[in-house]
C-alpha positions in Angstrom: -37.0 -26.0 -4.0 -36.7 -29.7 -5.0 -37.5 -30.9 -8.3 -39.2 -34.5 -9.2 -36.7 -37.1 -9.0 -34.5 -38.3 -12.0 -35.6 -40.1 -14.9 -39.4 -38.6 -13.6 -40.9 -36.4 -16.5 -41.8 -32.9 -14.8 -45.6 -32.7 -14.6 -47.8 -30.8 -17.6 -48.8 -28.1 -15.3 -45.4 -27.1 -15.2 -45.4 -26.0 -18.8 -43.6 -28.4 -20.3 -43.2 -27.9 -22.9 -44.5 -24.9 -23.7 -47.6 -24.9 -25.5 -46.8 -24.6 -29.3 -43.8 -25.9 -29.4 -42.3 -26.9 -31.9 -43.5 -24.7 -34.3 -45.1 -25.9 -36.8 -43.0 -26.6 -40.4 -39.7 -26.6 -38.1 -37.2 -27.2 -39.5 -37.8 -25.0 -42.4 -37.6 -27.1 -45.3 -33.9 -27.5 -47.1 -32.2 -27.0 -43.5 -29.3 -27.3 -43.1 -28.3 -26.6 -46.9 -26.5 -29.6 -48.7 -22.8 -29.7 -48.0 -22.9 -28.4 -44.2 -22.4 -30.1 -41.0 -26.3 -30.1 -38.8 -26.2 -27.6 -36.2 -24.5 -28.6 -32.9 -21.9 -29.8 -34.9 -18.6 -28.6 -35.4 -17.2 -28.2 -39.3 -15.3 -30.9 -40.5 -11.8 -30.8 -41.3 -12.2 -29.5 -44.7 -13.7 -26.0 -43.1 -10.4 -25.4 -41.0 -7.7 -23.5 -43.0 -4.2 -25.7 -43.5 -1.9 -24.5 -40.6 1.4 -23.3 -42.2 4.4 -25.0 -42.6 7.0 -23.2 -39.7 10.0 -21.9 -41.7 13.3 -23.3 -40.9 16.7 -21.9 -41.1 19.6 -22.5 -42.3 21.6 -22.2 -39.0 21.2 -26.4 -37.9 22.7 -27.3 -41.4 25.7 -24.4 -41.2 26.8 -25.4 -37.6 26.9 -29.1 -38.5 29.2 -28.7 -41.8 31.4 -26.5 -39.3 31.5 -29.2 -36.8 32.1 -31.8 -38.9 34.7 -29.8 -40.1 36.2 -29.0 -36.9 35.8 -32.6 -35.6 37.7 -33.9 -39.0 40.6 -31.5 -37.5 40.3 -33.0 -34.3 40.7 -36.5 -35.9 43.5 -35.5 -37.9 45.8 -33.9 -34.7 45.0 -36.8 -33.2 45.7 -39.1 -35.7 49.1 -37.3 -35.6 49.5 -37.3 -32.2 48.8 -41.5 -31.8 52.2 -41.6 -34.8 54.0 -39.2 -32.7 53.6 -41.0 -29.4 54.3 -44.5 -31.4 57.0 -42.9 -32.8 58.3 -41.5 -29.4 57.8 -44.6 -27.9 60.0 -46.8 -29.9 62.7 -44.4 -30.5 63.0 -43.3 -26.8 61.4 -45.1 -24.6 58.1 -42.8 -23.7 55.5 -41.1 -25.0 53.1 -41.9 -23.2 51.2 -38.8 -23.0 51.5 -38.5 -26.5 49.2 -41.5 -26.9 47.0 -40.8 -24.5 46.5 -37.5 -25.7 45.9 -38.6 -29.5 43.3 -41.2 -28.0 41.6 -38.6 -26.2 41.9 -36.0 -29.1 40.2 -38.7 -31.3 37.7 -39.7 -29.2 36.4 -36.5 -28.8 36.8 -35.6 -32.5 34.3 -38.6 -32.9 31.8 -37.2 -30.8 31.6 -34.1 -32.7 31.8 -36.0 -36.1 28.4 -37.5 -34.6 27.0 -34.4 -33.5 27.4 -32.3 -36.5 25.9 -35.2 -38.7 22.9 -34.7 -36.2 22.8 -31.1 -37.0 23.0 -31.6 -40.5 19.5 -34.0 -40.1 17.8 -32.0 -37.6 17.6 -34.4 -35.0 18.1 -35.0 -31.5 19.3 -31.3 -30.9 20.8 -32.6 -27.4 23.3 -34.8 -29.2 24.3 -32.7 -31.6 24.4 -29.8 -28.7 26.7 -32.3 -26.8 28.9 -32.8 -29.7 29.3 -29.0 -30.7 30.6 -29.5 -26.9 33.0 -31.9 -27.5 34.2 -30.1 -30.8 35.1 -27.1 -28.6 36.8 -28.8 -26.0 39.2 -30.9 -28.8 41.6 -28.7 -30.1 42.3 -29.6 -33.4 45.2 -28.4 -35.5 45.9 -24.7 -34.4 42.8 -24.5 -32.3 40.4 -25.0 -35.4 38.3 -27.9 -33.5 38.4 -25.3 -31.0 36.8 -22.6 -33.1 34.3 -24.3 -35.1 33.2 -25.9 -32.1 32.4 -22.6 -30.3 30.8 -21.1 -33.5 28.7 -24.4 -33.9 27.9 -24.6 -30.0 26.6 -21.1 -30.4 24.6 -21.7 -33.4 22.9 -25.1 -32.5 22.3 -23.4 -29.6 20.6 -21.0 -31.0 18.1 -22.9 -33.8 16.7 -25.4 -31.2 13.3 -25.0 -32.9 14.7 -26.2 -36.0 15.1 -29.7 -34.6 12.8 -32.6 -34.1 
């Protein structure tokens, strides 16, 4: 079956419209009532309950003062190291390794510094993730870079929700 073709009004045998339609006095009068959308409508934003805020922990802020802590140990060995090396290196001719080490040490103490003032915002969880990294792999004197930085890695880790 093939109707008429477009933009062609069917023919008035077909019952269109029907007879009677509309009804009389439609709409009734006072529709829609005063302060509602017309039908076919959807409500406007004032309808729509606010969405609630998402709570956020604690745990971005935490790892980042433990990071920055760590990473200020990591600094400090390798502050020590970089004197030590100079040290070495006048008195006896090498020490090398000690340099290269403290260079290293504070590089990577950097990194986490950067990281854990990340986590402290809340932003950019990947560079705060990679310098809760660098934290654990710095060791930091008597393996405290180490520490925090495992304890922060785990807890950045953890709260990546929390970040933007």
């Amino acid at each position: 079956m093939q109707g008429p073709p477009y933009g062609v009004p069917p023919p008035q045998s077909a019952g269109y419209p029907p007879p009677g339609y509309p009804p009389s006095g439609y709409p009734p009068s006072g529709y829609p009532p005063s302060g509602y959308p017309p039908p076919g409508y959807p409500p406007g934003p004032s309808y729509y309950p606010p969405v609630p805020k998402k709570s956020e922990s604690q745990l971005p802020l935490v790892a980042g003062i433990i990071l920055i802590i760590g990473a200020f140990a990591a600094i400090g060995e390798g502050a020590v190291l970089l004197i030590f090396g100079a040290e070495m290196e006048a008195a006896y001719g090498f020490g090398e390794l000690f340099l290269l080490c403290g260079i290293i040490e504070l590089v990577f103490g950097l990194i986490a510094l950067v990281g854990g003032a990340f986590a402290v915002q809340r932003k950019m969880w990947a560079l705060a993730l990679t310098g809760a990294i660098f934290g654990l792999i710095s060791i930091g004197f008597l393996f405290i870079g180490s520490i925090c930085g495992l304890i922060a890695l785990i807890m950045i880790a953890i709260s990546k929700d929390d970040f933007d």
